[in-house]
FIDO-997911 format. One line per 5 residues: number of its first residue (from 1); their letters; for each residue x, y negated, z negated of N, C-alpha, C. Coordinates in pm, 1 decimal, padded with zeros to 6 digits. Layout:
NUM> a> X,Y,Z,X,Y,Z,X,Y,Z | ...
# end
This chain:
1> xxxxx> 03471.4,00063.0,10409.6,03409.7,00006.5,10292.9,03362.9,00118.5,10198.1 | 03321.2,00254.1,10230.6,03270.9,00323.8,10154.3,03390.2,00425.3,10125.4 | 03501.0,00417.0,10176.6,03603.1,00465.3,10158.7,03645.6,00414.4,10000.0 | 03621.5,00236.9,09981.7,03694.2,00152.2,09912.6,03604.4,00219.9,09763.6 | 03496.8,00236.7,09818.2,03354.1,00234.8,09668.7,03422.0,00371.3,09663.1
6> xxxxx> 03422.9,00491.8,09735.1,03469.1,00613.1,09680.5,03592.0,00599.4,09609.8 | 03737.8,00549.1,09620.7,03805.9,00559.6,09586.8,03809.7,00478.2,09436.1 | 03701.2,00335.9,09435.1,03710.2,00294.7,09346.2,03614.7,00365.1,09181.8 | 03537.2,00440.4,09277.3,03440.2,00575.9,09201.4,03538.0,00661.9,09124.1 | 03601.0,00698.3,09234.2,03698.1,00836.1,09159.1,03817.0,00806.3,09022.8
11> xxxxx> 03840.9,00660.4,09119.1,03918.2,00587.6,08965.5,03892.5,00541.0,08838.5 | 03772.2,00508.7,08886.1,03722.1,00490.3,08709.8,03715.0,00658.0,08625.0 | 03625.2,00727.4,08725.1,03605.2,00886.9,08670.2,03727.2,00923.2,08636.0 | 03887.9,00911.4,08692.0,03966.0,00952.6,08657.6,04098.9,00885.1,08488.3 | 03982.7,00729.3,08552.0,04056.5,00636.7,08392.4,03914.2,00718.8,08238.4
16> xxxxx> 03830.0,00757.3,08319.6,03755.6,00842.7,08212.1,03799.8,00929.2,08134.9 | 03849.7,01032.7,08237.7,03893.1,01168.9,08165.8,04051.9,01129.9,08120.1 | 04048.3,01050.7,08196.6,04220.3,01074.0,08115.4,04184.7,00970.2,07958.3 | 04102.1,00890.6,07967.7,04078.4,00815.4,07822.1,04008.5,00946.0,07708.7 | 03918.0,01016.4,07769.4,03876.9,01183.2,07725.2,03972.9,01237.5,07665.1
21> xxxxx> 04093.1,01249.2,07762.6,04185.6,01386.2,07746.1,04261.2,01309.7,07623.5 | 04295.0,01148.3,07606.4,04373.9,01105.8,07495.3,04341.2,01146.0,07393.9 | 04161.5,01113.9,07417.3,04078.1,01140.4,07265.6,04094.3,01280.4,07212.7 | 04094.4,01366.0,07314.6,04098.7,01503.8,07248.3,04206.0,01525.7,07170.3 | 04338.5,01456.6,07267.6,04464.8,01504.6,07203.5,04469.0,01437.1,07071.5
26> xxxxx> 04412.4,01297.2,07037.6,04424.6,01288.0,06900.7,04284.6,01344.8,06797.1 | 04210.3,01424.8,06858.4,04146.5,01501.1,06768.3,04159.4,01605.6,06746.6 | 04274.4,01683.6,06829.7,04358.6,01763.5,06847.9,04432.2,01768.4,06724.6 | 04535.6,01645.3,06706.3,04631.4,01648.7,06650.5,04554.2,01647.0,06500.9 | 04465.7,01583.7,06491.9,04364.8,01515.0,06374.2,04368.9,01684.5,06304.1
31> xxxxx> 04340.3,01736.6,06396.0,04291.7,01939.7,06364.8,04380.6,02007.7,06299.3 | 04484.5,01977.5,06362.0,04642.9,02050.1,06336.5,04652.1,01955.3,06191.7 | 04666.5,01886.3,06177.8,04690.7,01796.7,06038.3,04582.5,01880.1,05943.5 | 04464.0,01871.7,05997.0,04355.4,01935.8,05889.0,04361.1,02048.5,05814.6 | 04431.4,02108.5,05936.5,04510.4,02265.6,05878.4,04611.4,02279.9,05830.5
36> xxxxx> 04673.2,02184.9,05826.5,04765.5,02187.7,05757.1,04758.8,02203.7,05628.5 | 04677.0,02095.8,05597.9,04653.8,02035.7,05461.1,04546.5,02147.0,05429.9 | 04455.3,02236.1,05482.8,04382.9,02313.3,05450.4,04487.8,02459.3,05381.9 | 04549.9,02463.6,05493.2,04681.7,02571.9,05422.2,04738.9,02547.3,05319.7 | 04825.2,02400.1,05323.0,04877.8,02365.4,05164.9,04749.9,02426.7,05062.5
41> xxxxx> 04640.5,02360.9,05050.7,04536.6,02391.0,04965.2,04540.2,02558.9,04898.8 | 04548.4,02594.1,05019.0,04515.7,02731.0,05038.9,04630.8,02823.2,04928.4 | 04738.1,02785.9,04965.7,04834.7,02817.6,04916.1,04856.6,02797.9,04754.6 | 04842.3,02630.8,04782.6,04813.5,02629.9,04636.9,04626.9,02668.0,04571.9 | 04588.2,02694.3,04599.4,04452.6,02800.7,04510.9,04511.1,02949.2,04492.6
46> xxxxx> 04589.2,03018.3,04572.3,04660.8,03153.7,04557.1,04743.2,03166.9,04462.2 | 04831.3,03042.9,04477.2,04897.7,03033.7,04347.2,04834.2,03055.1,04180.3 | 04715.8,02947.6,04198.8,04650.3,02940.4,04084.8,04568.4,03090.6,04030.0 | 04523.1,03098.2,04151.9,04423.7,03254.5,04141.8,04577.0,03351.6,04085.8 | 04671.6,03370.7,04123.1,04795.8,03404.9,04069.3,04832.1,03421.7,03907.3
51> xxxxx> 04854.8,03287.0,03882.1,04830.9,03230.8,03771.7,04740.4,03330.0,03670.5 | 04632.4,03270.2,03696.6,04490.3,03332.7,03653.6,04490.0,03458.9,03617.2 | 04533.3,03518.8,03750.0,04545.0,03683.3,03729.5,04598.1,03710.6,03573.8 | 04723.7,03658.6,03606.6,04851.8,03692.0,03480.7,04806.6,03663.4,03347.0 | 04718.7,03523.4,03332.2,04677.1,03499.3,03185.9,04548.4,03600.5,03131.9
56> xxxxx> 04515.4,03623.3,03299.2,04389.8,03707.3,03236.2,04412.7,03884.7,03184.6 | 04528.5,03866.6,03220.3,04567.1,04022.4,03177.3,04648.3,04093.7,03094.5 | 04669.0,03871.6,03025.0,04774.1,03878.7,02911.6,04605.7,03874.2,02808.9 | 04523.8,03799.7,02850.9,04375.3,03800.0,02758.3,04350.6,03923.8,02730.6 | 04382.6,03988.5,02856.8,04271.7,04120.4,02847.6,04369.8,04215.1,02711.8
61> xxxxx> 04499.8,04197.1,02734.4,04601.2,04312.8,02633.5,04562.8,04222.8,02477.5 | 04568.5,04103.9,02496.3,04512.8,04015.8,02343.8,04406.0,04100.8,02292.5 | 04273.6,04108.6,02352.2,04189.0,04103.1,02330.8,04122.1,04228.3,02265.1 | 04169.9,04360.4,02313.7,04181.8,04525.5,02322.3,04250.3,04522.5,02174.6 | 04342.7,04462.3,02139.8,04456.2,04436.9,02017.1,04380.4,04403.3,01920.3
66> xxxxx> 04329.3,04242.1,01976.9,04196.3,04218.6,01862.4,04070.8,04300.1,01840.6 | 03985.2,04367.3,01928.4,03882.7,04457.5,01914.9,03944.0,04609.2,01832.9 | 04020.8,04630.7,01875.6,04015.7,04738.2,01748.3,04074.8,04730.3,01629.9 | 04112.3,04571.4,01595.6,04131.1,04500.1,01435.6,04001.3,04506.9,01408.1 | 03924.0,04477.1,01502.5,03794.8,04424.8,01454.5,03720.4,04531.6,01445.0
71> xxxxx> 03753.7,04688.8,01499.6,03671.4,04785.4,01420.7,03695.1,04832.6,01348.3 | 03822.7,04832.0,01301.3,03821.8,04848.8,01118.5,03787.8,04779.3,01046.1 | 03838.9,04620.2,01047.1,03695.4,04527.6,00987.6,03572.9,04571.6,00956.0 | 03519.4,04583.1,01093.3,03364.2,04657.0,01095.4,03348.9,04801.0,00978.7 | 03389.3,04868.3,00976.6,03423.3,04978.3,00902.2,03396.1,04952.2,00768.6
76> xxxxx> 03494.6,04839.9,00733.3,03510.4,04800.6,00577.3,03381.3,04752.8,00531.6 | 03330.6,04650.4,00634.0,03193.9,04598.9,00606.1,03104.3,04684.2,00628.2 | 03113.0,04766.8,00685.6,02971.7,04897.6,00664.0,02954.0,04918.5,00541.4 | 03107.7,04953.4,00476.6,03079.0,05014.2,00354.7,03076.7,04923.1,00236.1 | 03085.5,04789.8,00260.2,03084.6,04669.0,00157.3,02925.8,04695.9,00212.3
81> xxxxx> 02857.6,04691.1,00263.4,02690.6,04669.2,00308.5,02631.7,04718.9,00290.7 | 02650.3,04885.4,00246.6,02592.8,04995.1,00183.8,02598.5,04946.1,00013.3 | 02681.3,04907.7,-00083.7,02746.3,04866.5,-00174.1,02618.9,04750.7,-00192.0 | 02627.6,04689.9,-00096.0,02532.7,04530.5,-00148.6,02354.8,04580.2,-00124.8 | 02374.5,04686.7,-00043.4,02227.2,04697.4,00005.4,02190.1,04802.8,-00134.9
86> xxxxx> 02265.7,04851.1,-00202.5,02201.4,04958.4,-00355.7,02181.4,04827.6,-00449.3 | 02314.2,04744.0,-00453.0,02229.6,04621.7,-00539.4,02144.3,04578.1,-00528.1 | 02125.6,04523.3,-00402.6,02013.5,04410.6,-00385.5,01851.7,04514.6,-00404.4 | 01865.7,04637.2,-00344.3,01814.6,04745.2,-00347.0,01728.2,04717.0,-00548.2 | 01842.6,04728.9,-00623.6,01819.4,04724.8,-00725.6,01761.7,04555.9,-00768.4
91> xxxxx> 01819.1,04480.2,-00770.7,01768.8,04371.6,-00805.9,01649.5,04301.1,-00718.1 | 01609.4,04374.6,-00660.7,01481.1,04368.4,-00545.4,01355.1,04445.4,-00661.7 | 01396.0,04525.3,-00735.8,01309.8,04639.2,-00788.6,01312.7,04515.1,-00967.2 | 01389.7,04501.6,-01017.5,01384.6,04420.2,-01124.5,01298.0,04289.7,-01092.5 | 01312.1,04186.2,-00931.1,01222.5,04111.8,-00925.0,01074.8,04151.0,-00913.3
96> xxxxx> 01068.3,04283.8,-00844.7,00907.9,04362.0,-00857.7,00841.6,04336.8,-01013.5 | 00883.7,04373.1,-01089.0,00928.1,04395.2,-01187.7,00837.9,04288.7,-01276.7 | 00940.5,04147.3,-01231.7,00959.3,04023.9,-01352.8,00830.4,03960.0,-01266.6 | 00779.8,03983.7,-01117.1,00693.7,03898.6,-01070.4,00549.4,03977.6,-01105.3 | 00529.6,04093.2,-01110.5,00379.9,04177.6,-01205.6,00396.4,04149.0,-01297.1
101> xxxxx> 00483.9,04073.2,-01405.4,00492.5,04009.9,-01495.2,00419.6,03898.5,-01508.1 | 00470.3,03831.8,-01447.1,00456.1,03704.3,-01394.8,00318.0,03652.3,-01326.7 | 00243.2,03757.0,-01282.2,00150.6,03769.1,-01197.9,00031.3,03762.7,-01353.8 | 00111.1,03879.3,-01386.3,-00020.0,03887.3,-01532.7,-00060.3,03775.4,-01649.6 | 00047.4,03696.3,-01622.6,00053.1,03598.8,-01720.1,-00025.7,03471.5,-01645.3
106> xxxxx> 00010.9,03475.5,-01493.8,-00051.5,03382.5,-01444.6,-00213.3,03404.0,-01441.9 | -00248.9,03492.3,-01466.9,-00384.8,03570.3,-01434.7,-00491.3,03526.8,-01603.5 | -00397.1,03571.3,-01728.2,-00439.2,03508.9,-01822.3,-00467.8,03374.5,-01862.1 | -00333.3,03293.3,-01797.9,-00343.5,03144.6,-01797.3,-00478.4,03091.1,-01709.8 | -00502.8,03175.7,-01604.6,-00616.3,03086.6,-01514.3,-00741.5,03164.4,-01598.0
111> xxxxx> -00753.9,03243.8,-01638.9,-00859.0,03320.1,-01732.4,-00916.8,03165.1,-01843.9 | -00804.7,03150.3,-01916.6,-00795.1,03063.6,-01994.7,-00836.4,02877.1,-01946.8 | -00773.7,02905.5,-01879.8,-00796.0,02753.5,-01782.1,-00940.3,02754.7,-01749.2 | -01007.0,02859.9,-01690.9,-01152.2,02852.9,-01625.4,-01217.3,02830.4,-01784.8 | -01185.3,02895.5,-01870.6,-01260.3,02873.6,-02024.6,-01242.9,02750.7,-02064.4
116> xxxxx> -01167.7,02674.9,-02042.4,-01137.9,02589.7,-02075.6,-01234.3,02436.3,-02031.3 | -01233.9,02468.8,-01879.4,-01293.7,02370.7,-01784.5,-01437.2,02408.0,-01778.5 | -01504.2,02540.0,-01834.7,-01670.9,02552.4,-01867.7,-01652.3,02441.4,-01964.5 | -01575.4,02449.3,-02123.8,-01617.5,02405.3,-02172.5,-01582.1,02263.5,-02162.5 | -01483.6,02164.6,-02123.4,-01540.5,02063.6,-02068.2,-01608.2,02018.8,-01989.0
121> xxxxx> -01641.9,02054.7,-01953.4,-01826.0,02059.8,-01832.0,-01914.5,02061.8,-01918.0 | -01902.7,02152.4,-02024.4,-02011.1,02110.2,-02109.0,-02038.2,02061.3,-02232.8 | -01906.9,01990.2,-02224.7,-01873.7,01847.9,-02335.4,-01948.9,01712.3,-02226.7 | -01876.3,01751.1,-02102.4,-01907.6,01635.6,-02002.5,-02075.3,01610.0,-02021.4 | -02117.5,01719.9,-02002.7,-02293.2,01726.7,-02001.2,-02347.3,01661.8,-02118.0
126> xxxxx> -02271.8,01720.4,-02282.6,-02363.3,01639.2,-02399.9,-02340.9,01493.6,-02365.5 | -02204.3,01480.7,-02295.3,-02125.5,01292.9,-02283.3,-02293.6,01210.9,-02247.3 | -02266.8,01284.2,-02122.1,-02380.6,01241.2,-02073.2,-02533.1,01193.7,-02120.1 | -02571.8,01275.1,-02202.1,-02660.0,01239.7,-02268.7,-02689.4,01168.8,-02349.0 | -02607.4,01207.4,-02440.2,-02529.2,01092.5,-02580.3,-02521.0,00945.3,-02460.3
131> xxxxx> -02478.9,00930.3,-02370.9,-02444.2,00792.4,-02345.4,-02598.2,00751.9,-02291.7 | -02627.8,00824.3,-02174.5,-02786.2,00796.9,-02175.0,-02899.6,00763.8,-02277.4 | -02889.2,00834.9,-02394.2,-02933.8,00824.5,-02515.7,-02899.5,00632.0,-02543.2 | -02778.6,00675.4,-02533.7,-02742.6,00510.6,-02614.1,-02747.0,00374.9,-02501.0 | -02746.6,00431.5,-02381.4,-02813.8,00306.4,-02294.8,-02944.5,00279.2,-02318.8
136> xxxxx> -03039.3,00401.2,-02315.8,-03132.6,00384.9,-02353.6,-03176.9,00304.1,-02517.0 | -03079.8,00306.3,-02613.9,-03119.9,00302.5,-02720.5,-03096.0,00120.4,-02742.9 | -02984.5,00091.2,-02627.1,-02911.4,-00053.8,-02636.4,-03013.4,-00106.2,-02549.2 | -03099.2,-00042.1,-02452.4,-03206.3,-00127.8,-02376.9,-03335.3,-00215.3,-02473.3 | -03364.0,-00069.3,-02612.6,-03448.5,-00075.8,-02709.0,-03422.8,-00193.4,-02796.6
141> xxxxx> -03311.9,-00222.3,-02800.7,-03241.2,-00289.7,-02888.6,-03265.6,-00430.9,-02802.1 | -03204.9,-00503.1,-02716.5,-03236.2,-00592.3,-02667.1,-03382.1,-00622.6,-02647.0 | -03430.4,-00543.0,-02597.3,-03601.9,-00579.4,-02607.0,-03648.9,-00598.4,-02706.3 | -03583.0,-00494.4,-02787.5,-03718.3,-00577.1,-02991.1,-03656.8,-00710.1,-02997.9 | -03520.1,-00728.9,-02936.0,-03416.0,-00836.9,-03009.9,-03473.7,-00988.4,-02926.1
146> xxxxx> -03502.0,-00947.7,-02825.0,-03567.9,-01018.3,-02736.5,-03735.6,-01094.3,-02784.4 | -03796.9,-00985.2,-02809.2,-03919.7,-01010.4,-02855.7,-03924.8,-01090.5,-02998.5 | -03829.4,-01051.4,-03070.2,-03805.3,-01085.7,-03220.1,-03771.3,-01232.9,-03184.4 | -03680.9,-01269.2,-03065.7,-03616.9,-01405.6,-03078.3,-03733.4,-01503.3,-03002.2 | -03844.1,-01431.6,-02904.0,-03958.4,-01526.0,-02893.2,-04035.6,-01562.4,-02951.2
151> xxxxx> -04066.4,-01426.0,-03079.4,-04133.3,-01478.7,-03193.3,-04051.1,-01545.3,-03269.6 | -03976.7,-01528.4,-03323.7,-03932.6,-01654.7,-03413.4,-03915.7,-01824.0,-03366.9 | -03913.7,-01800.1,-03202.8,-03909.0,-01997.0,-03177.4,-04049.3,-02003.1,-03107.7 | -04137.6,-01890.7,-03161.4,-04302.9,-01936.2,-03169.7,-04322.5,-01986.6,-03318.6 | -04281.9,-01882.0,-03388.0,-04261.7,-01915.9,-03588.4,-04262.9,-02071.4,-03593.6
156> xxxxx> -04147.0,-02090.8,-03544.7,-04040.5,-02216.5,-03544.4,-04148.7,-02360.3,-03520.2 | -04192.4,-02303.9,-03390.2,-04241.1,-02384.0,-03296.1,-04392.9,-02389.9,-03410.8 | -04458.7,-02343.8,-03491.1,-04602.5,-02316.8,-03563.9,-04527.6,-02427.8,-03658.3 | -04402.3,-02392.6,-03738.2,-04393.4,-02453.1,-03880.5,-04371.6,-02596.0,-03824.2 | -04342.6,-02601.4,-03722.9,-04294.2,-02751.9,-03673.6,-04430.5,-02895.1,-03654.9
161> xxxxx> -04519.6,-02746.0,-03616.5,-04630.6,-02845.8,-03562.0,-04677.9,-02852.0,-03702.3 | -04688.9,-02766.1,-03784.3,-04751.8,-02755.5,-03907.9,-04701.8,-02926.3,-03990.7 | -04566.8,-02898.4,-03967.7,-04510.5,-02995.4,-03996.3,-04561.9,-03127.4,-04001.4 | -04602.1,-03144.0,-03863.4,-04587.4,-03270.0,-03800.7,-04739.0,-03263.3,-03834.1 | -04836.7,-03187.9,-03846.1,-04994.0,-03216.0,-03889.4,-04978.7,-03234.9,-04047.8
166> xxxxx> -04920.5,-03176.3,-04129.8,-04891.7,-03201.0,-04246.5,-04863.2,-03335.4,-04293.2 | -04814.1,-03421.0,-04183.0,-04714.0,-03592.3,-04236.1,-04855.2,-03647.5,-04150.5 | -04948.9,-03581.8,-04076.5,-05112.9,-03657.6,-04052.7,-05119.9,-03651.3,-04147.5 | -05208.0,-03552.8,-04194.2,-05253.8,-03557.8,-04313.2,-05268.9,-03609.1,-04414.4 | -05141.8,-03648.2,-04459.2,-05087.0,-03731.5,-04538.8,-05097.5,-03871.2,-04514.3
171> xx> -05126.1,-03931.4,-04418.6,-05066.6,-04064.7,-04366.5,-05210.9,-04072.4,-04379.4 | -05352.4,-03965.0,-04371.8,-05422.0,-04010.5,-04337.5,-05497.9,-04008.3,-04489.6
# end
């Protein structure tokens, strides 16, 4: 009986490894494929890096071709820049020039302007008075005009009664 359990022990352990050993072989094979396709890759990036090389060394002969176009360029414009820098040089010295001009005139105008604004300040000031004056003078005015119009419908009010004692008088 323990013969039967050992043997039936060893058989499973042995349907184990051999189910193991399948797995390996197809992760095995899985590997070999991986590399494969890792090599293709490979191959083709060498290519490209290839590639690369060649354009970059067709850039690099471009480029050497263009840089020393471009320092005679440079050259020409030094001396076009010397040329613009005596003008501007000069018309830098004419704006000095037109703006102390300019400066002085502005200096008279505000001279003038401040004279100007004393003396309306002190137009503003007589305004002032003059109108105070004449509020005051229109207050005067309503009050006599006032007083004048209570006396007269007192007047009014005397000749009326006068009136009316006058037609006694008479009646009597």
């Amino acid at each position: 009986d323990e013969f039967f359990k050992e043997k039936s022990h060893l058989t499973s352990t042995l349907v184990l490894k051999d189910e193991s050993i399948r797995e390996l072989g197809l992760h095995m094979e899985e590997l070999k494929k991986n590399k494969s396709e890792a090599q293709d890759q490979l191959d083709a990036l060498s290519d490209e890096i290839a590639a690369l090389k060649r354009g970059f060394n067709k850039e690099r002969n471009d480029l050497t071709s263009t840089l020393a176009s471009k320092e005679e360029s440079i050259q020409e414009l030094e001396k076009q820049t010397e040329e613009l820098t005596k003008e501007n040089s000069q018309a830098q010295n004419k704006a000095d020039e037109l703006m102390k001009h300019y400066m002085h005139i502005e200096d008279e105008l505000r001279k003038q302007l401040q004279s100007v604004e004393c003396e309306r300040e002190g137009l503003e000031c007589k305004l002032a008075v003059v109108q105070g004056e004449s509020v005051r003078a229109v207050d005067e005015f309503f009050k006599e005009k006032s007083h004048l119009t209570s006396t007269l419908v007192l007047k009014d009010e005397s000749i009326r009664e006068l009136g009316l004692h006058m037609e006694e008088l008479k009646k009597n």
